[in-house]
C-alpha positions in Angstrom: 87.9 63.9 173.1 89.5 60.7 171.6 92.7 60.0 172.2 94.6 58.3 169.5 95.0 54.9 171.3 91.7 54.3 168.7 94.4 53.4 166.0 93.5 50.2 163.4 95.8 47.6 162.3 96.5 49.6 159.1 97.8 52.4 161.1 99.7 50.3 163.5 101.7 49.2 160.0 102.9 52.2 159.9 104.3 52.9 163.5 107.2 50.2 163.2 110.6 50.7 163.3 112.2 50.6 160.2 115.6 49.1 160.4 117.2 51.2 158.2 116.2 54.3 159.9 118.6 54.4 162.8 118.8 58.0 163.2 115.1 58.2 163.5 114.9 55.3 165.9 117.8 56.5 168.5 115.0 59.6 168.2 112.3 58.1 169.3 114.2 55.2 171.7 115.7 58.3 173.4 112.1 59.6 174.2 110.5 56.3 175.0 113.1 55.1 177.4 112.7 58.6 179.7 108.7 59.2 179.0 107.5 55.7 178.5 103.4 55.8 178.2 103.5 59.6 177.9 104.8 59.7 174.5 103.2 57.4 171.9 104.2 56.7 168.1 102.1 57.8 165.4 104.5 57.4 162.5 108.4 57.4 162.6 109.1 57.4 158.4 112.8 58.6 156.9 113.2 62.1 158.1 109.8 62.3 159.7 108.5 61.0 163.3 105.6 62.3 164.9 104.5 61.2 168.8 101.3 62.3 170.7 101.8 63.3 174.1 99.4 64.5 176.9 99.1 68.4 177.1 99.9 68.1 180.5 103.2 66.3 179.8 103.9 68.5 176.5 106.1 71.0 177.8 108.5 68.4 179.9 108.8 66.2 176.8 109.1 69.3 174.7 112.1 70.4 176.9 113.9 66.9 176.6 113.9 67.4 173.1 115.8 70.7 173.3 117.9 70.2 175.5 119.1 66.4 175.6 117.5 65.4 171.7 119.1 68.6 170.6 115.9 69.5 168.5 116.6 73.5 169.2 114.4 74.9 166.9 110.5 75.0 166.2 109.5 75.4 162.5 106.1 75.8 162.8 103.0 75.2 164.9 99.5 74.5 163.1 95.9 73.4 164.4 93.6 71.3 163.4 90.2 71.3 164.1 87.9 67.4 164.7 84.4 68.5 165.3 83.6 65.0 165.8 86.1 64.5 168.0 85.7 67.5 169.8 89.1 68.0 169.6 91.5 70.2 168.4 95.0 69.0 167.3 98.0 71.0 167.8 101.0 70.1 166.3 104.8 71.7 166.8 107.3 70.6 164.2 110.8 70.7 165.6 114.1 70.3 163.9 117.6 71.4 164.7 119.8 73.5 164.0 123.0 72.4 166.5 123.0 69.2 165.6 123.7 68.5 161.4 122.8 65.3 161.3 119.4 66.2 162.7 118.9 68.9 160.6 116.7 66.9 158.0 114.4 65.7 160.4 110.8 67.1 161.3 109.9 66.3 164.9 105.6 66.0 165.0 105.2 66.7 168.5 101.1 66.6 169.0 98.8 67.5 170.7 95.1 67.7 171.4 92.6 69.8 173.4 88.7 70.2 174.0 87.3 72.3 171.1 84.9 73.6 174.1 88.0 74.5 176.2 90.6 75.0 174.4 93.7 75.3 176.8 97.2 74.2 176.3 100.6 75.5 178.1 103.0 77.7 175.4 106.4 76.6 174.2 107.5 80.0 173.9 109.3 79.9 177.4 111.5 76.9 175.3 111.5 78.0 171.5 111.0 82.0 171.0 109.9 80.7 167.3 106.6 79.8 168.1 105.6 83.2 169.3 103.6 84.4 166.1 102.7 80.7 165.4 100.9 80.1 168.8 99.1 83.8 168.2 98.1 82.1 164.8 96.6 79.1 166.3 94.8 81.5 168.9 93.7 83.6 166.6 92.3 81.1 163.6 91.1 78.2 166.3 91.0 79.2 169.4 93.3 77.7 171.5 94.6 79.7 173.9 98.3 79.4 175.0 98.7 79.4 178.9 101.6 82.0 179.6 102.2 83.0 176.1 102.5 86.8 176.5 100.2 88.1 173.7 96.7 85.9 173.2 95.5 88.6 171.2 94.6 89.6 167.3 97.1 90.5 164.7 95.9 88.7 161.2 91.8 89.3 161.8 90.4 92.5 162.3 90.3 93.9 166.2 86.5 93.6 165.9 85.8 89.9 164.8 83.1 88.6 166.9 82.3 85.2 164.9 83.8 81.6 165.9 88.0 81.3 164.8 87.8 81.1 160.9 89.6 77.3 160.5 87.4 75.7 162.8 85.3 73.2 161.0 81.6 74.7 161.7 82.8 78.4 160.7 80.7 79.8 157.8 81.1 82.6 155.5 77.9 85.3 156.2 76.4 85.4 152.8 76.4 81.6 152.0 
C-alpha cells in the first residue's frame, strides 16, 4: 500500500499555508503541534483541509478534533477503492456544529487500508453519525469497521455473494 508521502512538487503547491486562511491554519497548527508526523497535509484550501493519518492513530486524532478542535459532528464517510495501490481510502468529513465559526469548514480526515485486509477501528464510539455511513463503506467496499456494532447488509440483498460493488475490479454478470 502507498502511503501518500509519494506526493510531486505540483501537489506540494498545493499543501501551503495560505496567509489569508487563518481559521484554516489555527486548524491544522492545532493538530500538527499535538500529532506531529502522525498527521500529514494534503490540502488546506478556504473552507476545506484534509490530513492523512495512520489507521492506527485515526481514532486518537479523531478524538482531538472533537473534543479540543470542536469539530463535533461527522457529515459523511466515503471509500475509495486504488487497485493499483492496493489500497482503499476512507475518508470522514467532519464539521461542527458548537463552534459557528467552524461551521463552514469540511475536515478530510483520511485514511487508508489493504484492499486484501481491509480493517480499520470505527468512529462511531466518537460521532453516532457515522453509523449507517461505516455500514455503507462495509457493505459497497469492504472494509470492515473494528467495534462498529452492525458490519452487516442493509442496501444489497442478504444473499450477495460477489466482490463489494464500488470496488474497482467489480463487474456486472452479463457484460
Amino acid at each position: 500500500m502507498t502511503s501518500p508521502n509519494n506526493i510531486d512538487d505540483k501537489d506540494s503547491q498545493i499543501k501551503t499555508f495560505e496567509s489569508d486562511l487563518p481559521l484554516e491554519n489555527s486548524l491544522y497548527s492545532e493538530l500538527s503541534s499535538k500529532f506531529q508526523d502522525k498527521v500529514q497535509l494534503l490540502y488546506l484550501k478556504p473552507k476545506r483541509i484534509k490530513v492523512y493519518v495512520d489507521p492506527k492513530n485515526i481514532v486518537e486524532v479523531a478524538s482531538f478534533l472533537k473534543n479540543e478542535s470542536g469539530l463535533d459532528h461527522a457529515e459523511s464517510v466515503c471509500g475509495t477503492d486504488y487497485p493499483n495501490e492496493n489500497a482503499i481510502e476512507v475518508i470522514y468529513h467532519l464539521s461542527s456544529y458548537s463552534r459557528e465559526e467552524l461551521a463552514p469548514i469540511i475536515f478530510a480526515l483520511s485514511t487508508k487500508t489493504d484492499r486484501n485486509s481491509s480493517y480499520l477501528p470505527s468512529l462511531l464510539p466518537l460521532f453516532k453519525s457515522v453509523e449507517y455511513h461505516e455500514r455503507e463503506t462495509y457493505e459497497m467496499l469492504g472494509v470492515y469497521f473494528q467495534g462498529h456494532p452492525r458490519n452487516e447488509r442493509f442496501l444489497l440483498p442478504e444473499d450477495w455473494a460477489d466482490i463489494p460493488p464500488l470496488r474497482k475490479d467489480f463487474r456486472i454478470k452479463g457484460r
